[in-house]
N, C-alpha and C positions, 0 to 999 in steps of 0.2 A: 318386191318388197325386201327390204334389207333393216335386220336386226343390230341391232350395236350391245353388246354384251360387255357389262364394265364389273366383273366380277370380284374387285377387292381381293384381299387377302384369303387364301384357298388353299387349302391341306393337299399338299401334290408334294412329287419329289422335288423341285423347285428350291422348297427351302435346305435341302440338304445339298443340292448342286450350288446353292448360292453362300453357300456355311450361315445360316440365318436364324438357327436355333436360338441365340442369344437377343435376338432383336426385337426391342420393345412390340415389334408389329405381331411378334406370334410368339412369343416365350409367355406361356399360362394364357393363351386367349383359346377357344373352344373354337375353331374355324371350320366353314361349311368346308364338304367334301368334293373335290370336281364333278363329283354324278348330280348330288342337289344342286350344284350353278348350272350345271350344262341341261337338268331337266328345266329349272328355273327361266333360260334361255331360251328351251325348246317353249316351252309354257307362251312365254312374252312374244315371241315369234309368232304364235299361235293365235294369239288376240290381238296381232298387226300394230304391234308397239314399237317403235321406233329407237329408242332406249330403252336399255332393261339393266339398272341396276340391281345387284341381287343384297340383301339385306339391309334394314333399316338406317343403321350405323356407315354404311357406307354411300347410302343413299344421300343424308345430312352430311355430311365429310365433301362428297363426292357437290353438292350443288352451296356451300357456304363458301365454296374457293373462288368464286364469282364476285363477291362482296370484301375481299381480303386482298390486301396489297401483295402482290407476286413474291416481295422478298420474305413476309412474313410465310407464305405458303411454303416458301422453298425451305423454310428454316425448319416448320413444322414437321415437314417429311422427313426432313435430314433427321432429326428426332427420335421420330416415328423410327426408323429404318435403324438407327446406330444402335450398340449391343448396350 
């Protein structure tokens, strides 16, 4: 059995290796900690779930890009991501 863990945006050193403190993604957003994604994965692993997005916001984000024109998606993240 294999887990797929799509854990969004996550309080790790990441955003300091990435200079990303300024970026709409995590400047004043309250973001799970790697211990709650990675228990939250261990969790969905556990009930032999196949995907395991972890929070609701990213859950809806993560399955409306299905229904959204590629360029419109790309533009969104660009967004997302820029300081």
């Amino acid at each position: 059995m294999v887990t797929a863990l799509c854990p969004g945006a996550t309080e790790s050193g990441f955003q300091s290796a990435a200079d990303m403190h300024e970026s709409k993604l995590v400047k004043g957003k309250k973001l799970p900690t790697s211990q709650e994604v990675a228990e939250y994965g261990y969790q969905s692993m556990m009930k032999g779930k196949t995907v395991a997005i972890h929070g609701f916001k990213n859950y809806v984000l993560t399955n409306s890009i299905r229904f959204l024109p590629r360029n419109l998606v790309v533009k969104v993240v660009r967004g997302m991501q820029g300081k």
